[in-house]
LUMLO-45676 format. One line per 5 residues: number of its first residue (from 0); their letters; for each residue x, y, z of N, C-alpha, C. Coordinates in nm, 4 decimals. Atoms other than C-alpha are relative to their C-alpha. Layout:
<pts>
NUM> A> X,Y,Z,X,Y,Z,X,Y,Z; ...
</pts>
This chain:
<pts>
0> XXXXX> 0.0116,0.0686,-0.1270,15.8849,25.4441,17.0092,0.0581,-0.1402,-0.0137; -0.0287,0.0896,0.0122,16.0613,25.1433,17.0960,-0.1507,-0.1628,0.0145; 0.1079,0.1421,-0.0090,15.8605,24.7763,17.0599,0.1017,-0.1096,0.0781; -0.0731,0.1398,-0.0427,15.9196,24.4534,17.2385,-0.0101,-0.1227,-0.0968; -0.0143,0.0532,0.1133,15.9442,24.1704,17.0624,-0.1442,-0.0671,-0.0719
5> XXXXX> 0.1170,0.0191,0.0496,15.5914,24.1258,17.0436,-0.0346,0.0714,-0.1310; 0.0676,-0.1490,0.0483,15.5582,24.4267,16.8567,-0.0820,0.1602,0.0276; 0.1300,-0.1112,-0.0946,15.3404,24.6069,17.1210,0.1372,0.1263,0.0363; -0.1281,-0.1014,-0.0287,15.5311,24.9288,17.2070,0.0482,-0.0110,0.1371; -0.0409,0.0522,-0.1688,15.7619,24.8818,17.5356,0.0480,0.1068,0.0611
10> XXXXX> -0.0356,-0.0719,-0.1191,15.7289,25.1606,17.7623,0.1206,0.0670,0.0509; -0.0534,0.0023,-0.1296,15.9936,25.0724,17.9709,0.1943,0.0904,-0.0723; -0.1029,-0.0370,0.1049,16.2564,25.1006,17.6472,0.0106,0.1621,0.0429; 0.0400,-0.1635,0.0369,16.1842,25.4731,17.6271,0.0989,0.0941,0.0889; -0.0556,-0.0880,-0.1038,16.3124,25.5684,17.9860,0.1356,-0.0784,0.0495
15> XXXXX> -0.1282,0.1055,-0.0854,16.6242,25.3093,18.0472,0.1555,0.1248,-0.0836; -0.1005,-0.0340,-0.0052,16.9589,25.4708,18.0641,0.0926,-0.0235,-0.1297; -0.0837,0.0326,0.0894,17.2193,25.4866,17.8495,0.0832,-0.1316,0.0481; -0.1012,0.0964,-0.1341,17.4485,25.1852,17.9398,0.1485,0.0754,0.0393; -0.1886,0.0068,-0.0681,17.8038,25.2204,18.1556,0.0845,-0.0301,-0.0536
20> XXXXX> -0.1453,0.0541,0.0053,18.1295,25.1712,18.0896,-0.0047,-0.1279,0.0652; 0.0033,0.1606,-0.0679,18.0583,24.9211,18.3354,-0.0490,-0.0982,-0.0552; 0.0975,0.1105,0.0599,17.7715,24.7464,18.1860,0.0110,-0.0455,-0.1158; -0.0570,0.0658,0.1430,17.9464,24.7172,17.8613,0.1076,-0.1044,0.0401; -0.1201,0.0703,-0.0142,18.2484,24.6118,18.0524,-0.0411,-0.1802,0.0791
25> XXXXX> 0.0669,0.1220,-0.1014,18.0411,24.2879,18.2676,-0.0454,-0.0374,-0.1534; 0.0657,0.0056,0.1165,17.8626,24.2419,17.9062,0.0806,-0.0785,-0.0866; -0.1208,0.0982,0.0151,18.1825,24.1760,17.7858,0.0982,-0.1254,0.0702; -0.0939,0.1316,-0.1020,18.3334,23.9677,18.0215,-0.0994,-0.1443,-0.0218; 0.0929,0.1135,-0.0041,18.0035,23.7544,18.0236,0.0141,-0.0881,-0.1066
30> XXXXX> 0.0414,0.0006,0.1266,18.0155,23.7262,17.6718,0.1022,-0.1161,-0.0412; -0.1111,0.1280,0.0013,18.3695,23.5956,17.6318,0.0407,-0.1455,0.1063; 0.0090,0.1504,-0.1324,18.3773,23.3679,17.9926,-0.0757,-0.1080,-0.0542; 0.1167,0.1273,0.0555,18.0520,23.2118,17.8448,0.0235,-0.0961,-0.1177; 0.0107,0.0730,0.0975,18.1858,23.1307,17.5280,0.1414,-0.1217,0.0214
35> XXXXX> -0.0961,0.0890,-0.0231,18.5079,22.9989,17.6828,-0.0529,-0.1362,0.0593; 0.1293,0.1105,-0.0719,18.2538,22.7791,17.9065,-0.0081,-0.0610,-0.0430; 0.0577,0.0763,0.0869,18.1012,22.6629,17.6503,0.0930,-0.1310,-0.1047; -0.0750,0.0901,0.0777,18.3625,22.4947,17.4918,0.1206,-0.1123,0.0843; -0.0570,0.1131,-0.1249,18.4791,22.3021,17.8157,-0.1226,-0.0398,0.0296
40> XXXXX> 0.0743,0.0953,-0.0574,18.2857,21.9967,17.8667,-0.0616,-0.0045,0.1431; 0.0633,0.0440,-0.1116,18.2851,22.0258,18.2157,-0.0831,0.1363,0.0534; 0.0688,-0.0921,-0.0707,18.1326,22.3713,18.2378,-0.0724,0.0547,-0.1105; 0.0660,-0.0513,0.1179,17.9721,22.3912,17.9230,-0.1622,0.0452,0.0147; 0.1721,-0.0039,-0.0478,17.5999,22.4034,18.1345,0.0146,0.1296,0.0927
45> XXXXX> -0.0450,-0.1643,-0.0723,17.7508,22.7438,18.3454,-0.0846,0.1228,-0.1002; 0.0568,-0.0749,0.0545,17.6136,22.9373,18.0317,-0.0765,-0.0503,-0.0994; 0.0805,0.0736,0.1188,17.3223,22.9009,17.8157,0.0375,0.0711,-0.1064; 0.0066,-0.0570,0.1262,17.3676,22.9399,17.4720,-0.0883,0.1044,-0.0483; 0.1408,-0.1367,0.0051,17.0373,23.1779,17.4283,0.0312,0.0783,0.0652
50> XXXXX> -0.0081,-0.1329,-0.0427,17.1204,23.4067,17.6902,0.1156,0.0634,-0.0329; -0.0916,-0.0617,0.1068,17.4722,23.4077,17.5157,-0.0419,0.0855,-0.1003; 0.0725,-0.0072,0.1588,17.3375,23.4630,17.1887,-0.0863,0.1914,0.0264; 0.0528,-0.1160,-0.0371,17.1196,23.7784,17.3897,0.0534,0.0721,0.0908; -0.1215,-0.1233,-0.0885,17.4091,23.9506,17.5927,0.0466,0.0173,-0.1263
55> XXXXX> -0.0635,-0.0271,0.1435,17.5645,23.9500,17.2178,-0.0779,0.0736,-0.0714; 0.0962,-0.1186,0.0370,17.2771,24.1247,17.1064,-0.0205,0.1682,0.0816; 0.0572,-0.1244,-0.0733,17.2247,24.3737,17.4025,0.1949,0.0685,-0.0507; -0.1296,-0.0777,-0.0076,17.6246,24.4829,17.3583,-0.0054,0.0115,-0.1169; -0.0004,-0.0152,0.1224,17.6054,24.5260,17.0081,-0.0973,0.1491,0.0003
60> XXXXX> 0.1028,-0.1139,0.0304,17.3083,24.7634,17.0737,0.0622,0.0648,0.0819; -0.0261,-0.0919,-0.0681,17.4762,24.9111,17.3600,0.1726,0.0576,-0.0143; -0.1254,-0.0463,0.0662,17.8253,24.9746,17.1625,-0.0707,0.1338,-0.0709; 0.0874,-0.1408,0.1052,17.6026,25.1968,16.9266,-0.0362,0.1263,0.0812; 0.0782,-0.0781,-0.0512,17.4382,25.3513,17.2194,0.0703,0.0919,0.0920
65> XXXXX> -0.0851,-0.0247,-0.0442,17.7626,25.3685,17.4155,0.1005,0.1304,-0.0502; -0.0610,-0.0714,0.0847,17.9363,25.5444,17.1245,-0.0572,0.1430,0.0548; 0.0305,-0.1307,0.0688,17.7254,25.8313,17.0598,-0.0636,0.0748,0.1861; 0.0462,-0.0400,-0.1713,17.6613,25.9042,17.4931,0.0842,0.0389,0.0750; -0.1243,-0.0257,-0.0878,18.0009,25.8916,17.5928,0.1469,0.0427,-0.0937
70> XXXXX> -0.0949,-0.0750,0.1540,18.2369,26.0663,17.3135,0.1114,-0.0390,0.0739; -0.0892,-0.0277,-0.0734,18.5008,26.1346,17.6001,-0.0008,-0.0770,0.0872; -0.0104,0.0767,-0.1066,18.5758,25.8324,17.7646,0.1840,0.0362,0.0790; -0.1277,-0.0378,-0.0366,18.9276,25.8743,17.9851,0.0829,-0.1303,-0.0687; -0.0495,0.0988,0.0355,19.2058,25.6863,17.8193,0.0175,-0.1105,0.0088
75> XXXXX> 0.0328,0.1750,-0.0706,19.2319,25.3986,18.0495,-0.1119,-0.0896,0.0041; 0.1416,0.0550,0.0699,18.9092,25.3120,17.9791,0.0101,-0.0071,-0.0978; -0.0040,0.0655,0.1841,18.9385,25.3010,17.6141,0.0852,-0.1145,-0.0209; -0.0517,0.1053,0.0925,19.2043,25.0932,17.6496,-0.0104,-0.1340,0.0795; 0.0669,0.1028,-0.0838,19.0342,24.8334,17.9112,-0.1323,-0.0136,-0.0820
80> XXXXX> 0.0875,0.0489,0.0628,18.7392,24.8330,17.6875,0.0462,-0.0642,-0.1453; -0.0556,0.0699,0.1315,18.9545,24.7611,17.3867,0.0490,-0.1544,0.0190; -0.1063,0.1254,-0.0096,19.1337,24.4617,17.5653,-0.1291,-0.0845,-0.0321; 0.0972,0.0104,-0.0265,18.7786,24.3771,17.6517,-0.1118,-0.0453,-0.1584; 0.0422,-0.0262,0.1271,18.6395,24.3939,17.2617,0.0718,-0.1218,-0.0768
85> XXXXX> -0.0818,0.1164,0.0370,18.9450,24.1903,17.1583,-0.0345,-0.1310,0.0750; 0.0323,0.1282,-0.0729,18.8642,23.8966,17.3749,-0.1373,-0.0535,-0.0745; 0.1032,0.0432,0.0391,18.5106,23.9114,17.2427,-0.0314,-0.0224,-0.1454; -0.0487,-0.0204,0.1759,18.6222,23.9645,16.8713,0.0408,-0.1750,0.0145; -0.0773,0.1456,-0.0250,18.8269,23.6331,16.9350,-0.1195,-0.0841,0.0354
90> XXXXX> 0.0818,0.1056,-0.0632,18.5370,23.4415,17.1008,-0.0834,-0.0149,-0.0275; 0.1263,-0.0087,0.0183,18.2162,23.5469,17.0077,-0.0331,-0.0836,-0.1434; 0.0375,0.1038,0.1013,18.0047,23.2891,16.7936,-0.0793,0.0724,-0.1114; 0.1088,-0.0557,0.1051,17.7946,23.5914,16.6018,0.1283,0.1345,-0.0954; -0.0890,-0.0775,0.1012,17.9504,23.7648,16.3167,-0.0248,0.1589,0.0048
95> XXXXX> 0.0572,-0.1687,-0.0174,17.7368,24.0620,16.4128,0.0900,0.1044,0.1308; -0.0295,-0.0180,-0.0776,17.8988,24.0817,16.7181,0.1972,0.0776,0.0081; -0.1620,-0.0334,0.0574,18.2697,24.0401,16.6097,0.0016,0.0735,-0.1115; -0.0100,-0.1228,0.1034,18.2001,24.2961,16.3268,0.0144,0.1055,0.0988; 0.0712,-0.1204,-0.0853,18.0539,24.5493,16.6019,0.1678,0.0127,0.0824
100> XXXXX> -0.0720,-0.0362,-0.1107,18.3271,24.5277,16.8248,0.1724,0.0176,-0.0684; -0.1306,-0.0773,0.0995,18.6269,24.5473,16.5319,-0.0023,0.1127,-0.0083; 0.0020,-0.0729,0.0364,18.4771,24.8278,16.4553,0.0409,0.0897,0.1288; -0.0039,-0.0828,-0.1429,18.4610,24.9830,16.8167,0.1627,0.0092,0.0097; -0.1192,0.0040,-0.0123,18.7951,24.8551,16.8265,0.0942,0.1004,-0.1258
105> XXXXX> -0.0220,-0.1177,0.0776,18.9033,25.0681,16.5030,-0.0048,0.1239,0.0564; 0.0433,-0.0869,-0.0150,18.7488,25.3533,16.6419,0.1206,0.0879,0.1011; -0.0570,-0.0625,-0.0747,18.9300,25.3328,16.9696,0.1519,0.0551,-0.0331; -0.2118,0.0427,0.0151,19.3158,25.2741,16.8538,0.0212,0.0992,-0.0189; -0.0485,-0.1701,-0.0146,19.3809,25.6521,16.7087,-0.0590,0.0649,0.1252
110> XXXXX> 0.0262,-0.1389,-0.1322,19.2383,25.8255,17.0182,0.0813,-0.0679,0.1119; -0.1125,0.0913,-0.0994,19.4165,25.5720,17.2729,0.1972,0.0336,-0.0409; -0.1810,-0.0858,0.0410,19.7843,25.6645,17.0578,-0.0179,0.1449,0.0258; 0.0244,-0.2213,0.0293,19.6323,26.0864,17.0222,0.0308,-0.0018,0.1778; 0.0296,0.0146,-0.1066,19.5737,25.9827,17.4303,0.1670,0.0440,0.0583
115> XX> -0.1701,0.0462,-0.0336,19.9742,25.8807,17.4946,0.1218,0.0546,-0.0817; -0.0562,-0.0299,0.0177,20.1285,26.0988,17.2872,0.0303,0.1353,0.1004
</pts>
């Protein structure tokens, strides 16, 4: 059973969806916009660092969760989530994050060429 971060077990975990294509793809966007944000003075208060820091966590968990839910994504999607991966590879401040999403990115590149041949 999943826990929250209390430790108490969280319910709610149990019955939530797999995530989207979408919700990886907003996840990402947030992820990299925020960190671009962040490093302009004048909009550096647009994103907080913490909820950065925890969209970088939830896409990390929902790459894993993404993977093994959606085998057969259509090509154009693999390769809008790859552009998508790269941006956040490039930007992201957690090493966990830019590991996770090399790897995704590995994953996709032979099936995106197998795709277009």
């Amino acid at each position: 059973m999943a826990h929250n971060q209390e430790g108490a077990p969280n319910p709610n975990r149990e019955h939530q969806e797999a995530p989207s294509f979408n919700d990886i793809i907003r996840l990402c966007q947030y992820i990299y916009e925020g960190w671009m944000a962040r490093s302009d003075s004048n909009k550096r208060l647009l994103y907080d660092e913490h909820d950065l820091r925890v969209k970088e966590k939830k896409l990390v968990d929902s790459l894993a969760e993404f993977a093994s839910t959606h085998p057969d994504i259509p090509t154009k999607d693999m390769a809008v989530l790859k552009d998508h991966l790269e941006k956040v590879a490039e930007l992201a401040d957690n090493e966990m994050v830019v590991t996770r999403a090399k790897q995704v990115i590995t994953w996709l590149e032979p099936r995106i060429a197998d795709a277009k041949k």
